[in-house]
C-alpha positions in Angstrom: 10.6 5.1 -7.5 10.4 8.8 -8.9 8.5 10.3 -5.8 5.9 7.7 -5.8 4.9 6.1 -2.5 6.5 2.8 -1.2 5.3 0.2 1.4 7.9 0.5 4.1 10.6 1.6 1.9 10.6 -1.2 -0.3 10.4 -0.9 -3.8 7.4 -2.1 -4.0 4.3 0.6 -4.8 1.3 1.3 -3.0 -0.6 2.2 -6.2 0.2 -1.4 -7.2 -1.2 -2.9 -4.0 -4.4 -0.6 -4.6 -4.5 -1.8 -8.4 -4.6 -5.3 -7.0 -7.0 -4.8 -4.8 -9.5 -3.1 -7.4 -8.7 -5.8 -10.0 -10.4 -8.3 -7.5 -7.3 -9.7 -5.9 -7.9 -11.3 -2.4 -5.4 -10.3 0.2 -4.6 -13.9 0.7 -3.8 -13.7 -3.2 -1.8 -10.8 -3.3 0.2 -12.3 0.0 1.2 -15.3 -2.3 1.5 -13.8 -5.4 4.1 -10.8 -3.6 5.6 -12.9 -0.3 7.5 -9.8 0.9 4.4 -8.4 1.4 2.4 -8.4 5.0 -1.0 -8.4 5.4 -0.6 -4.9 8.0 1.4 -3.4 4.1 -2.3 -4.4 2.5 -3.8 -2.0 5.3 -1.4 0.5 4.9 -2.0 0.9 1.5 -5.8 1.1 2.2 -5.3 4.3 4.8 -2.8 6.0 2.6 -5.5 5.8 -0.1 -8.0 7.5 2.4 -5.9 9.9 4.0 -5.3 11.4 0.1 -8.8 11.4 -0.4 -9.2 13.5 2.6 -5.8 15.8 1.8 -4.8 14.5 5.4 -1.4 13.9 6.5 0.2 12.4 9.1 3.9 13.2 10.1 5.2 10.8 12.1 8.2 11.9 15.2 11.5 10.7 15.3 
């Protein structure tokens, strides 16, 4: 996906999930329309969006 960030390592981009969501797109909508998707990916892709705004990030243990 050149770089770009993915919803749990799908091939599936959180810009698109954010581009849905600012077209107007329900959740329940985009759930139907994209049924690999889960409503906690919708969510995710709402905090990454806000952690960029705020330059924040989080790094995550193994």
């Amino acid at each position: 996906m050149a770089g770009k960030p993915t919803i749990r390592g799908m091939r599936f981009p959180v810009g698109d999930i954010l581009e849905m969501l600012a077209d107007g797109m329900t959740n329940k909508e985009i759930l139907e329309q994209h049924p690999i998707l889960e409503i906690e990916d919708i969510q995710a892709a709402l905090l990454y969006a806000s952690l960029r705004t705020k330059n924040t990030l989080i790094i995550n243990a193994a």
